[in-house]
Backbone as ProteinMPNN parsed JSONL, in Angstrom:
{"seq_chain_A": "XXXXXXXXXXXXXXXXXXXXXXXXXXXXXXXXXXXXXXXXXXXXXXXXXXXXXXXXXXXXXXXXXXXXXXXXXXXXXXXXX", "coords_chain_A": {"N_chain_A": [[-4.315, 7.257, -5.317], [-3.81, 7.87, -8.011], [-2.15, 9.432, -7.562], [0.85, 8.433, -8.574], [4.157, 9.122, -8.415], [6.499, 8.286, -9.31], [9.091, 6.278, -9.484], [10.659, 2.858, -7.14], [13.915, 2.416, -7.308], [15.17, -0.737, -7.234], [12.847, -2.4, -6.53], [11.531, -1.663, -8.421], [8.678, -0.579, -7.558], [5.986, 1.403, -7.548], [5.504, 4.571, -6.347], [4.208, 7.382, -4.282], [4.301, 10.953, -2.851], [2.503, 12.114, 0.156], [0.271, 15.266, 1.202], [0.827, 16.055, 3.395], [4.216, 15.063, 3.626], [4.252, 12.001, 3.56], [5.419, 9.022, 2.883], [4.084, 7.09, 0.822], [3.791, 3.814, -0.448], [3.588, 1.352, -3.091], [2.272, -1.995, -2.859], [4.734, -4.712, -3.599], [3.785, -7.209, -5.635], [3.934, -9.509, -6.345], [4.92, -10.823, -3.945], [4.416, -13.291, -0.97], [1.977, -12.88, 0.167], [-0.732, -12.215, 2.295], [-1.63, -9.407, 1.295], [-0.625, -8.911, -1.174], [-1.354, -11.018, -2.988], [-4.389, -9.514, -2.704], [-3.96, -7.691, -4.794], [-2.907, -8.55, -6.657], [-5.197, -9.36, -7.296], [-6.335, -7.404, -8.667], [-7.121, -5.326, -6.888], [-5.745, -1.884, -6.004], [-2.881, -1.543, -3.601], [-1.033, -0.067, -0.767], [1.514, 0.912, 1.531], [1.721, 3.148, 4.147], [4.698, 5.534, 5.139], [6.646, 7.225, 7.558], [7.542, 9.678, 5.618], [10.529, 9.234, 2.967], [11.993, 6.345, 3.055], [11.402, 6.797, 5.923], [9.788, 5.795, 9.601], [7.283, 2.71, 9.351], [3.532, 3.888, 9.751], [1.669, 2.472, 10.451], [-0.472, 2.531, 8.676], [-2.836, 1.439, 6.066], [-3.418, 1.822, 2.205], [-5.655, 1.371, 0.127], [-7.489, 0.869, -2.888], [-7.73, 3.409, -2.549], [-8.425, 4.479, -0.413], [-8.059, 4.97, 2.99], [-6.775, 2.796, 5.484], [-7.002, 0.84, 8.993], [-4.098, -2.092, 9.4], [-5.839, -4.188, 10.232], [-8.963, -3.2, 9.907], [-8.551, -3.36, 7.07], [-8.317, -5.644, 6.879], [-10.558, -7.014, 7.592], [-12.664, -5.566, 6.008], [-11.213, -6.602, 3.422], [-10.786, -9.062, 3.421], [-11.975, -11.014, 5.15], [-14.062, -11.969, 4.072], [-13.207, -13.965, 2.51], [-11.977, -15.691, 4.268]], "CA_chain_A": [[-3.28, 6.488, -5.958], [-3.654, 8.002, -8.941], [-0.839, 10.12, -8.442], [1.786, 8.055, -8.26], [4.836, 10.076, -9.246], [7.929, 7.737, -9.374], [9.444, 4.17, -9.351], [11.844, 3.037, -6.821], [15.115, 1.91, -7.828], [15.785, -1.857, -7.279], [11.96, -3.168, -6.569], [10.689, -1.24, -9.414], [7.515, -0.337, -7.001], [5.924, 3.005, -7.584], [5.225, 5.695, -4.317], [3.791, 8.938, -4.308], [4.531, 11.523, -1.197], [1.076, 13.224, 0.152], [0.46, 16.592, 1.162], [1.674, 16.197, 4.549], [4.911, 14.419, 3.662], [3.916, 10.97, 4.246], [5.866, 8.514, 1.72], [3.285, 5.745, 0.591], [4.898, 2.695, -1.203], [3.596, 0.333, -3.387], [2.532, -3.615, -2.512], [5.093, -5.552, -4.208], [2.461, -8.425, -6.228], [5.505, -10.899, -6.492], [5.229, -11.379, -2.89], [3.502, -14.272, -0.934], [1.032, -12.322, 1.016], [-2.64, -12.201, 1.919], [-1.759, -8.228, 0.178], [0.208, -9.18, -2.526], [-2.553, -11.536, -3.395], [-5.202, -8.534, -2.791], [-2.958, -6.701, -5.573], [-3.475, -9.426, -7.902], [-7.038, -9.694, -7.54], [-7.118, -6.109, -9.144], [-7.011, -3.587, -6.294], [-4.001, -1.041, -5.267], [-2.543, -1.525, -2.494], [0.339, 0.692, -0.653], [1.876, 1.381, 3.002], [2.605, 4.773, 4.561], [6.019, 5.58, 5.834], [6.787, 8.788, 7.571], [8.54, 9.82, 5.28], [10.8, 8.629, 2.245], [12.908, 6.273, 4.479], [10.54, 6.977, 7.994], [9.155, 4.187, 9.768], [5.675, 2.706, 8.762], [3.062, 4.409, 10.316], [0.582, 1.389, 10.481], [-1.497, 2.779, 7.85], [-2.264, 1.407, 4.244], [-4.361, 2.525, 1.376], [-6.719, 0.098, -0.697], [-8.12, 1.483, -3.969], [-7.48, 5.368, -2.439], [-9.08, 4.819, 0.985], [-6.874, 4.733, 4.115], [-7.262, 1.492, 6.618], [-5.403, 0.062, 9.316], [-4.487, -3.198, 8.503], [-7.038, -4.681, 11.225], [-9.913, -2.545, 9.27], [-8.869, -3.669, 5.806], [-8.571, -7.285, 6.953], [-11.827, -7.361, 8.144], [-13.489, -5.116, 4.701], [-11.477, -7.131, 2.32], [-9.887, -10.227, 3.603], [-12.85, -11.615, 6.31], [-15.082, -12.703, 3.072], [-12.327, -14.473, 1.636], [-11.557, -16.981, 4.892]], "C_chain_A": [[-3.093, 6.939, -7.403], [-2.762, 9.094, -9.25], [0.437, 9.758, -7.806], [2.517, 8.798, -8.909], [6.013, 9.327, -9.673], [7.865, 6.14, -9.058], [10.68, 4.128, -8.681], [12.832, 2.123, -7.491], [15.033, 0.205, -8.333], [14.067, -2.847, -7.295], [10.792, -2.76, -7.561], [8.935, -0.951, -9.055], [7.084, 1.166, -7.2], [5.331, 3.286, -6.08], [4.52, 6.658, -4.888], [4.132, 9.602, -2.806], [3.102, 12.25, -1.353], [1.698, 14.473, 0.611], [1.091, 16.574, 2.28], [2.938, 15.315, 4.766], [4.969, 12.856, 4.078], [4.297, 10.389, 2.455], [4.664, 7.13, 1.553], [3.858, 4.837, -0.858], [3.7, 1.412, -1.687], [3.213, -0.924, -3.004], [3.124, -4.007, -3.844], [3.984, -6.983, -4.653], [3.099, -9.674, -6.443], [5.246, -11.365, -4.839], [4.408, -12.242, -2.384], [2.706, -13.801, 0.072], [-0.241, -12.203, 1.044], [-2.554, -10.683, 1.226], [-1.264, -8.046, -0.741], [-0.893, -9.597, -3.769], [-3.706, -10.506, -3.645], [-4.665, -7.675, -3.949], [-3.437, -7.301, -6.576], [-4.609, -9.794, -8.4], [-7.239, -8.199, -8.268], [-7.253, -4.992, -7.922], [-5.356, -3.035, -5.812], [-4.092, -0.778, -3.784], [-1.07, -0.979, -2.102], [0.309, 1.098, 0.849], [2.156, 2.479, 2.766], [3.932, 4.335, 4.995], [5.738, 7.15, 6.216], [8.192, 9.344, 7.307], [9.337, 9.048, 4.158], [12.022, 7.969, 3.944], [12.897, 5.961, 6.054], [10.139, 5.422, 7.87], [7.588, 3.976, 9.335], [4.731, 3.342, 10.079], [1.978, 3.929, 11.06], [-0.835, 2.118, 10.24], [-1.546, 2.588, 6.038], [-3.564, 2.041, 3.598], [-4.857, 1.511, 0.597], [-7.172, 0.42, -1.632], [-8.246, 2.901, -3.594], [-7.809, 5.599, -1.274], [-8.31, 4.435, 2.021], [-7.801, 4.06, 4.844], [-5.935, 1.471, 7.672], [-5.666, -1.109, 9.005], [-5.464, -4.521, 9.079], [-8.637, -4.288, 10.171], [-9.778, -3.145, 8.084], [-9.005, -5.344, 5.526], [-9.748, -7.394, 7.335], [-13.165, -6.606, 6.889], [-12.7, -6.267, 3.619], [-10.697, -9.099, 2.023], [-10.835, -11.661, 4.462], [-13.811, -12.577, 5.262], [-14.561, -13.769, 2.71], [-12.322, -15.719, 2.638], [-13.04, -18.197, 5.18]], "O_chain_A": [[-2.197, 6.377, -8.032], [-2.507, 9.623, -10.332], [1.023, 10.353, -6.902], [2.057, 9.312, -9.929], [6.609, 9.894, -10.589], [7.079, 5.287, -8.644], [11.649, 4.805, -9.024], [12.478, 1.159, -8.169], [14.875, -0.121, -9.509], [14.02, -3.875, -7.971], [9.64, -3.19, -7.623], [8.059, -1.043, -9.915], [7.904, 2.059, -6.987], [4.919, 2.599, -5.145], [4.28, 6.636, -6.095], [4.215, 8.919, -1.785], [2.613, 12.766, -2.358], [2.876, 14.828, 0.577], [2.155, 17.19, 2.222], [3.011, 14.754, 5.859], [5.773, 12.535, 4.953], [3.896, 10.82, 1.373], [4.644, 6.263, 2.426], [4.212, 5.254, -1.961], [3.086, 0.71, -0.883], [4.273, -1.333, -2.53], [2.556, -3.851, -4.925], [3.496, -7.648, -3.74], [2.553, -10.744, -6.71], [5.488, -12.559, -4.663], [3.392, -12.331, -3.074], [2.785, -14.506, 1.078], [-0.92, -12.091, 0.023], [-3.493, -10.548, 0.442], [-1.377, -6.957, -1.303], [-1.212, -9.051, -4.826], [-4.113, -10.517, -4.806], [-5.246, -6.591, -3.883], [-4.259, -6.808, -7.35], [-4.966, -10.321, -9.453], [-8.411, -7.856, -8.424], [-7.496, -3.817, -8.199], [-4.315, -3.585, -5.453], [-4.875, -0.167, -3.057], [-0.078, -1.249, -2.779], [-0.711, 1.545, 1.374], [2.643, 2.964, 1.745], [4.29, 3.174, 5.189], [5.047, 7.994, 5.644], [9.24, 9.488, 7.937], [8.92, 7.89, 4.176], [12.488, 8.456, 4.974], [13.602, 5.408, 6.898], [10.1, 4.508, 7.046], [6.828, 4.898, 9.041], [5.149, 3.288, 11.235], [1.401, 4.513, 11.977], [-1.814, 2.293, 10.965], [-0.886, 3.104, 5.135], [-4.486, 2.597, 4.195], [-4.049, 0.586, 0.514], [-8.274, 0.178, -1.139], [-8.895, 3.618, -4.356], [-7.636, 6.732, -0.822], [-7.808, 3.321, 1.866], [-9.001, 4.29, 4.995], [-4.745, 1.766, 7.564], [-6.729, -1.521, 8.538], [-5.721, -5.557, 8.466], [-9.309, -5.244, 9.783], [-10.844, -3.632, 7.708], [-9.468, -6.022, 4.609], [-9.88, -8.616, 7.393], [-14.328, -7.007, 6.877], [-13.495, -6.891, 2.916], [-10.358, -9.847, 1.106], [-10.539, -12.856, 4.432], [-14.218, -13.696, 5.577], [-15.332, -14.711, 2.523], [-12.606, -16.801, 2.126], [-12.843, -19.301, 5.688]]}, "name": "protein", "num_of_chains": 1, "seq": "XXXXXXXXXXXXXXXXXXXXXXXXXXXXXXXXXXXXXXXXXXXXXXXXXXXXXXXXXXXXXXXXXXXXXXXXXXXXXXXXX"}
């Protein structure tokens, strides 16, 4: 995550594209979500897309480490309930 390169337009969220074209986006922290919330507690959080545009790939990233969101609910969400 630390190389985000850009901000999009209207939700002012930053992305970065990886090496194999894979657009990863941002969690909006405004929103009312158990990962919005995870955002606000201090870690980065961001979906893949394939692609700027592509569909999600059902894979996010958590402080730099790729989960699905089964895996990251259960490392950073399972303590919490």
């Amino acid at each position: 995550m630390s190389t985000w390169t850009d901000i999009t337009g209207h939700g002012q969220l930053r992305f970065f594209v990886d090496n194999e074209g894979n657009f990863w986006l941002e969690q909006n922290a405004s929103k009312q979500t158990k990962w919005a919330n995870l955002t606000r507690k201090g870690h980065e959080v961001a979906w893949e897309f394939a692609g700027r545009g592509g569909s999600y790939t059902g894979r996010m990233m958590i402080d730099g480490e790729i989960y699905t969101p089964s895996e990251a609910t259960k490392k950073f969400l399972a303590q919490s309930d």
